[in-house]
C-alpha positions, -999 to 999 in steps of 0.1 A, spaced: 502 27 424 487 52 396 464 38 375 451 54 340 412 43 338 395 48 303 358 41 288 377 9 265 393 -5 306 376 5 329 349 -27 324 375 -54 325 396 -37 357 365 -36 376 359 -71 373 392 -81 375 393 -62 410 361 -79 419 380 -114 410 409 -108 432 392 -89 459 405 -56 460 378 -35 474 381 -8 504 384 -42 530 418 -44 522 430 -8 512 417 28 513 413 38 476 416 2 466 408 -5 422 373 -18 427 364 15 443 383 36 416 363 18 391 334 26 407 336 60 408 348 65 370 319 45 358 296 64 378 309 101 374 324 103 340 312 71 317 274 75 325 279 108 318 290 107 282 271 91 254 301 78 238 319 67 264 287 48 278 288 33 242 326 23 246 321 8 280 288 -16 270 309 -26 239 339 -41 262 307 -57 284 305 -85 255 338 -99 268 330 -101 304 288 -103 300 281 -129 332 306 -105 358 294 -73 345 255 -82 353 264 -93 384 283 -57 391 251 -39 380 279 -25 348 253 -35 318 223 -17 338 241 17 342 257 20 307 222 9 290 200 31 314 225 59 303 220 56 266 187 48 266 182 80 287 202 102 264 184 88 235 146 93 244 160 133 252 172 159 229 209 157 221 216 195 226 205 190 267 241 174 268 274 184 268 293 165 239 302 170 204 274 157 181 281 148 147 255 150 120 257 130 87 269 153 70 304 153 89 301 183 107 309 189 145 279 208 168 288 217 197 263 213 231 249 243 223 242 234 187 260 259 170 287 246 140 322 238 147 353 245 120 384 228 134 369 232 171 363 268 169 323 279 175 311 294 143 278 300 155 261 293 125 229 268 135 228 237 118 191 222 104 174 203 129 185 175 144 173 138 130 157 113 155 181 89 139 213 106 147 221 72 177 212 47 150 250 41 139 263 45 174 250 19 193 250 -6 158 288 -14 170 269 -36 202 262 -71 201 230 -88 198 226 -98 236 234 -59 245 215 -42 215 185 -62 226 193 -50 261 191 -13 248 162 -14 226 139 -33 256 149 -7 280 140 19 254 108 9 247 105 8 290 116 40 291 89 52 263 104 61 234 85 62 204 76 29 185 86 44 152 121 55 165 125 17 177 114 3 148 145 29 125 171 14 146 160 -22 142 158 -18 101 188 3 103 210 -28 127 192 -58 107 207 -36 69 239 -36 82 245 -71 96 222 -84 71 235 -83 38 210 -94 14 189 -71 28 203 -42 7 205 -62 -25 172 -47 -35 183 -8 -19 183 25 -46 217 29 -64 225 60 -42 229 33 -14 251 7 -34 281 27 -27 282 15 12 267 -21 5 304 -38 -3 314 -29 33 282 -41 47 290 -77 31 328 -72 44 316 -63 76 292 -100 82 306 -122 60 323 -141 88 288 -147 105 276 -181 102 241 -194 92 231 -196 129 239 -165 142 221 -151 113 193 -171 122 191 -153 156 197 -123 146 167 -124 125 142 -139 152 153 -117 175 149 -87 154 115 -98 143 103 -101 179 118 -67 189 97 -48 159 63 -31 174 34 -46 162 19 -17 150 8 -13 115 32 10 93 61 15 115 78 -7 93 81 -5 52 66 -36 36 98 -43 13 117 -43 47 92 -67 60 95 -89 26 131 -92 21 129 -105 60 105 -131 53 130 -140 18 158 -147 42 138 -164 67 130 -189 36 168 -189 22 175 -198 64 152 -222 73 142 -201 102 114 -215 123 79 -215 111 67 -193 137 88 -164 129 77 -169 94 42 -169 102 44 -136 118 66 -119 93 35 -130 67 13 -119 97 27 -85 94 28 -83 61 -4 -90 52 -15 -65 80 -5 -37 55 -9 -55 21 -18 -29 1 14 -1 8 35 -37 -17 43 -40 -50 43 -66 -74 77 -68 -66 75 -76 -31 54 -106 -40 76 -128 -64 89 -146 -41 111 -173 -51 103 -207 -46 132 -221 -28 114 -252 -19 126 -284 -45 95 -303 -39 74 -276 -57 74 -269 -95 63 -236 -95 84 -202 -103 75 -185 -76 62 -190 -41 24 -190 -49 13 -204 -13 27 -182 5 16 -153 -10 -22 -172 -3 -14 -172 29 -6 -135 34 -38 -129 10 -59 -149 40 -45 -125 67 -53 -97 51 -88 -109 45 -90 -117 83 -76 -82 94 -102 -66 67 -131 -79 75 -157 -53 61 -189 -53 48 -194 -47 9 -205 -14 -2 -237 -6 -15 -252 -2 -48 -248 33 -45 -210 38 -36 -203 8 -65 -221 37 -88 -197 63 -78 -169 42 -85 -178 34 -113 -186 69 -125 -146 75 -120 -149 89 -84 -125 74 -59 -144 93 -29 -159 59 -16 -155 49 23 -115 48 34 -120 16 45 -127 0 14 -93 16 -6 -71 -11 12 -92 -39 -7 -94 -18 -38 -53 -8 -40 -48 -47 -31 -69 -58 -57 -50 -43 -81 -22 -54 -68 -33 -92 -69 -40 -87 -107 -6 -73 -116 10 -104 -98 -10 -130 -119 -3 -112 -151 34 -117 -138 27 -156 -128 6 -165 -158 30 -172 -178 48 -197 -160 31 -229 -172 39 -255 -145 9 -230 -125 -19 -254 -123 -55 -236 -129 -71 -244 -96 -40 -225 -79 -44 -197 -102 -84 -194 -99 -85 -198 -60 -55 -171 -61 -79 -151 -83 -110 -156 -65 -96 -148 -29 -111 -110 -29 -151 -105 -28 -165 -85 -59 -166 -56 -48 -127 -52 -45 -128 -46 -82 -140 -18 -101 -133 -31 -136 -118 -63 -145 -93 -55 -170 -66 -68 -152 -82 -96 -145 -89 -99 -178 -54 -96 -187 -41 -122 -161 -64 -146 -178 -56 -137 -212 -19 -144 -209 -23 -177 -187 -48 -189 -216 -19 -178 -241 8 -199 -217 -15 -227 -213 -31 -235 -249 -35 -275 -240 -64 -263 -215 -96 -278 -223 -130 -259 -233 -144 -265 -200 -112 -255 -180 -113 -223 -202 -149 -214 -191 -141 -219 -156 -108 -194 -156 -131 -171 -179 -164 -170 -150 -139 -156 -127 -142 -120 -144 -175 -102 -150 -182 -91 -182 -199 -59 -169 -168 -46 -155 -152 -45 -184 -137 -12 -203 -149 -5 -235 -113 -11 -247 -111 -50 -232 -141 -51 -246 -131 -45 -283 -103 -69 -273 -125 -96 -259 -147 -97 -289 -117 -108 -313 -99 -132 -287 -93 -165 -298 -85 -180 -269 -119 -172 -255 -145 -197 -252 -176 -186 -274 -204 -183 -248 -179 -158 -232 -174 -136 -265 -212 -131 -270 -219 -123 -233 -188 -98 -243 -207 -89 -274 -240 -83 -255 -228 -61 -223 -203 -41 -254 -235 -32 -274 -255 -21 -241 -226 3 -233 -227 17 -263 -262 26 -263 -268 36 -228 -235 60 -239 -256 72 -266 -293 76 -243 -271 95 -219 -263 121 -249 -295 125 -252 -309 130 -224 -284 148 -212 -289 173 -243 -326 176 -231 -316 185 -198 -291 213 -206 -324 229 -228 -347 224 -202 -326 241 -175 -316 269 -199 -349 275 -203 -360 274 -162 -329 294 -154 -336 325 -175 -374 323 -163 -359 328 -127 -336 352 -138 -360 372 -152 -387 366 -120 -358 378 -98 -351 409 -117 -387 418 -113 -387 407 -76 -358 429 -72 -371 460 -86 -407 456 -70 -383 458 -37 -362 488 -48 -395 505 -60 -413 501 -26 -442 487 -36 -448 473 -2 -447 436 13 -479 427 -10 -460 427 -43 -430 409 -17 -454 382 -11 -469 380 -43 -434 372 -64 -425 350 -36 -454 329 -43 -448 328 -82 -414 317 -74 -424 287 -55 -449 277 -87 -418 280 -107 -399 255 -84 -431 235 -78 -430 231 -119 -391 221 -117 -399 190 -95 -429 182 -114 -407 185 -147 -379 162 -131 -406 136 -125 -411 133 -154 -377 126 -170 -373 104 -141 -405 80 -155 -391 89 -193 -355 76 -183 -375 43 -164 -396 39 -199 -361 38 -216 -342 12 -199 -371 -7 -202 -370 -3 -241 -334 -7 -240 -338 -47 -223 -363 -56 -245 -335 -49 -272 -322 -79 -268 -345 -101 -282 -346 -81 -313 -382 -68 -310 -378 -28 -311 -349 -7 -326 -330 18 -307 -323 44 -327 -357 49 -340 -373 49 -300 -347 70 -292 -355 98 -318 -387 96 -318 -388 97 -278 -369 135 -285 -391 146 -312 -367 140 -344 -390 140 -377 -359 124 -396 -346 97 -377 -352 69 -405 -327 90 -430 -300 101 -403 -298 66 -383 -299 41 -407 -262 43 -419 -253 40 -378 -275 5 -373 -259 -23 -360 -251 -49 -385 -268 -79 -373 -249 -117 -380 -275 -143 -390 -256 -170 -380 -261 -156 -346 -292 -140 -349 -305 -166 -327 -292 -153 -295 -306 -119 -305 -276 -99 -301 -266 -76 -325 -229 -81 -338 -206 -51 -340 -184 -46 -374 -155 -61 -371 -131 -32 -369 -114 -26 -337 -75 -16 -324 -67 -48 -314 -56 -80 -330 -69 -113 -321 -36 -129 -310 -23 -99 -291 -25 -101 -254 -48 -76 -237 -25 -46 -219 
C-alpha cells in the first residue's frame, strides 16, 4: 500500500514498524525501510524538517535512541548551525519577516528580487530549535559545543531558551521587549515548580564558564529565581560563583536582592551579596598599587594598571549599594561595616561615597551610641575626602567630634597645599619663560653661525653653551625640588600653631607686602579649640548640617 511520509510522521511510523516487525525480512520495500530512507535523504537534509522530526522524538524518546533517530536529526542541526546558512538550500527568514532565498538574495511573494539583504545574524537558529524539549535541547547544545561552535553563540541560545520558558526573567527586560512578554507567561504558565527547577539547573550547567559570555543581570535574575525555587545550594553557589567572576560589568540594581528568607529581618539579601563580594576577592587577587599610581589617581588620571579598574568600578559599586541599604534600620552595624570593609584601600580613590553610605545609616540609625558611631566613621579616611564632603563633614551632626576636627585638619591642609601649588607653580611658568627664550635666542645664533659657514669651531662652541644652559636647568630644578621639601616641612609644623602660612609663603617668593594683602585671608582660629592646634574655618559652607551628603 502507498504510504505519504512527512517530517511531523515519519518518527512515529518508523518505530511503529520497528514494533511490529516490518522490515525487508518479511517484504521487499517493507515501512521500516521506507522510513529509513526519508529520514536519511530528505529530513537530514533540511533544517526545518530535521527540527520537525526531533520535536515528534519527545513522544517516542526511549525507541528513537535505540533507532539511532535522535543522533541523525541533532548531528544535522548542529551541523547546519556551526556553518553559514546561505551553503544550504532552504528559505531563510530573517527577523524582519522577509524570505532569502539559498542564494541570499530577497524574495517578494517567492519571486527573486535580487536585492541582498544585511548580513546574516549568528542568532538566526535561536527561535527554531526553542520549540524542543529540555532532554533534546540539551541534546543539541552538547553536541554543538562537540562539534565547536563558539562559546558565545551557545551561551545566546541558552539566555534566549531560559527568557522564553522562564517568565520572570523578562520582568526586568526594556519596554521595547514588553510587547512579547504576555505570550511568554501564556506560553509556561502550565509548567510546575519542578520542571522549572530543572530547567534552571540544567541551563546553568550548560552555560560556558567563561567570563563575559553571559550579561550579569541575566546571571542575577537566575540566581533570584533559584532563591524564589528553592533550587539546590550547589546551583546557587555557582550562579554567585559566576557572578562574582564579573562583579564589576552590575549595577546597584543587580544587587538588591530580596530577602525571601522569613528567618531574616533585613530588606534585602545582605549575605549573599557578601558572598559574591568573597568570590570576587578570590578571583582578584592582586597586589596594591604603589605610591606612585595612587598619585596619579588621585591627580584625576584613570591611566592606572587594567587590572586594578575591576576593584576600582566595584568599589563604587559597593558604595552605591550601602547608600541604598542604609536606610533600612533592622541592618545591624557589624553587617554594614564588614560589608564596608570587604575591599583593601586602595579600591578607593575618594571616600565620598563611603562617606555618604555612612552619613545616611547614621541618619537611619540615631539610637547608635558614640562609640558605635566612631567605629562606622574609622571605616572612611579622612584624606580621601573631596573638598565638597569636606565642607559637609565639618557641619555634620551626626558625626562624632574627634572625627570633625580630623575633617577640619586634612580640609585646612588641602586648602593650603592648593594655595603652595599656585605658587609655585607661578614661579615655574616665570622661570621657564625665561630659560625658553634664552634657548630660543642661543638657537637662532646656532643657526646662523651654520648658514654663515663659520666652520665646525663656532658648531662646537654653541653646542657647548647649550649644554651649560641645560646643565643650569637641572641645577635650577634642584633647587625648587629642596625649596618645595623646605615647604612641606613648614606646612607640618603648622599644626601646632608655631609658624604662619601665609607670611612663609610670601616671603619664600619675595612679596614685600605680605602682612597688608594676607591678613584679611587668615584663618580664624577657635579658642575653645585652640588646644588641638588646628585652625577652624568660618563657618560658611553650601551645605546644611542635617542634609545628607550627595
Amino acid at each position: 500500500m502507498k504510504v505519504e511520509l512527512t517530517s511531523n510522521s515519519v518518527v512515529a511510523l518508523r518505530c511503529a514498524a520497528e514494533y511490529l516487525e516490518m522490515t525487508e525480512e518479511f517484504g521487499e520495500g517493507n515501512l521500516a525501510a521506507k522510513a529509513d530512507n526519508f529520514l536519511c535523504h530528505i529530513v537530514v537534509r533540511s533544517w526545518k524538517d530535521s527540527i520537525r522530526a526531533l520535536q515528534s522524538c519527545a513522544s517516542f524518546m526511549e525507541q528513537a535512541e535505540n533507532l539511532q533517530i535522535v543522533k541523525k536529526c541533532v548531528d544535522s542541526i548542529a551541523i547546519k548551525a556551526c556553518t553559514d546558512p546561505s551553503l544550504f538550500g532552504w528559505p531563510m527568514m530573517d527577523r524582519h519577516g522577509s524570505m532569502q532565498s539559498p542564494g541570499g538574495s530577497l524574495l517578494w511573494n517567492g519571486i527573486n528580487t535580487g536585492a541582498k539583504p544585511r548580513n546574516s545574524r549568528s542568532d538566526w537558529w535561536y527561535e527554531d530549535i526553542a520549540v524542543l524539549s529540555l532532554p533534546l535541547y540539551k541534546k543539541l547544545i552538547t553536541s554543538m559545543a562537540g562539534k565547536g561552535l563558539r562559546p558565545e553563540i551557545i551561551a545566546g541560545a541558552l539566555v534566549h531558551y531560559a527568557k522564553k520558558l522562564l517568565p520572570s526573567l523578562n520582568r526586568r527586560q526594556d519596554d521595547h521587549e514588553s510587547g512579547s512578554l504576555s505570550a511568554i507567561c501564556s506560553v509556561s504558565s502550565n509548567a510546575s515548580e519542578e520542571d522549572q527547577v530543572v530547567l534552571l539547573e540544567t541551563i546553568e550547567n550548560l552555560l560556558p564558564v567563561q567570563k563575559g559570555l553571559t550579561s550579569t543581570r541575566f546571571l542575577f535574575g537566575l540566581l533570584r529565581l533559584a532563591m524564589i525555587l528553592n533550587a539546590t545550594s550547589q546551583c546557587r553557589s555557582s550562579l554567585e560563583k559566576r557572578i562574582g567572576a564579573q562583579l564589576e560589568q552590575g549595577t546597584v540594581e543587580d544587587l538588591l536582592i530580596p530577602n525571601y528568607s522569613y528567618t531574616v529581618e533585613t530588606l534585602y539579601d545582605i549575605d549573599t551579596v557578601q558572598r559574591i563580594l568573597d568570590h570576587f576577592l578570590m578571583i582578584d587577587q592582586r597586589p596594591g598599587p604603589s605610591s606612585s599610581s595612587l598619585q596619579s589617581f588621585e591627580e584625576g588620571s584613570l591611566t592606572g594598571s587594567p587590572s586594578r579598574t575591576p576593584m576600582m568600578l566595584v568599589a563604587k559599586l559597593l558604595d552605591g549599594y550601602l547608600a541604598e541599604v542604609a536606610p533600612d534600620t533592622n541592618l545591624k552595624p557589624a553587617k554594614f561595616e564588614a560589608l564596608a570593609e570587604a575591599l583593601p584601600e586602595y579600591s578607593r580613590v575618594l571616600d565620598d561615597g563611603l562617606y555618604r553610605a555612612i552619613d545616611i545609616y547614621l541618619k537611619a540609625h540615631p539610637w547608635l551610641t558614640e562609640h558605635e558611631r566612631e567605629r562606622l566613621c574609622r571605616m572612611m579616611d579622612c584624606q580621601k575626602l573631596s573638598l565638597d564632603a569636606c565642607s559637609h563633614a565639618a557641619q555634620n551632626e551626626r558625626l562624632p567630634l574627634r572625627v570633625v576636627v580630623q575633617v577640619l585638619f586634612f580640609e585646612q591642609l588641602q586648602l593650603r597645599s592648593a594655595i603652595a601649588g599656585c605658587f609655585h607653580v607661578t614661579d615655574m611658568v616665570d622661570n621657564t619663560k625665561t630659560t625658553s627664550s634664552n634657548l630660543f635666542g642661543e638657537s637662532a645664533q646656532l643657526t646662523h653661525s651654520c648658514v654663515r659657514g663659520d666652520g665646525w669651531a663656532n658648531v662646537i662652541h654653541e653646542n657647548q653653551m647649550l649644554k651649560i644652559s641645560m646643565e643650569q636647568m637641572r641645577n635650577r630644578v634642584s633647587e625648587l625640588e629642596k625649596e618645595c621639601t623646605q615647604m612641606r616641612q613648614e606646612i607640618g609644623k603648622l599644626g601646632k600653631g608655631k609658624v604662619s602660612f601665609i607670611s612663609f609663603s610670601l616671603g619664600k617668593f619675595g612679596c614685600k607686602s605680605a602682612s597688608q594683602t594676607c591678613k584679611s585671608h587668615e584663618p580664624t582660629i577657635d579658642h575653645n579649640n585652640y588646644a588641638t592646634g588646628i585652625p577652624l574655618p568660618a563657618n560658611s559652607s553650601k551645605f546644611s548640617s542635617n542634609s545628607s551628603f550627595e
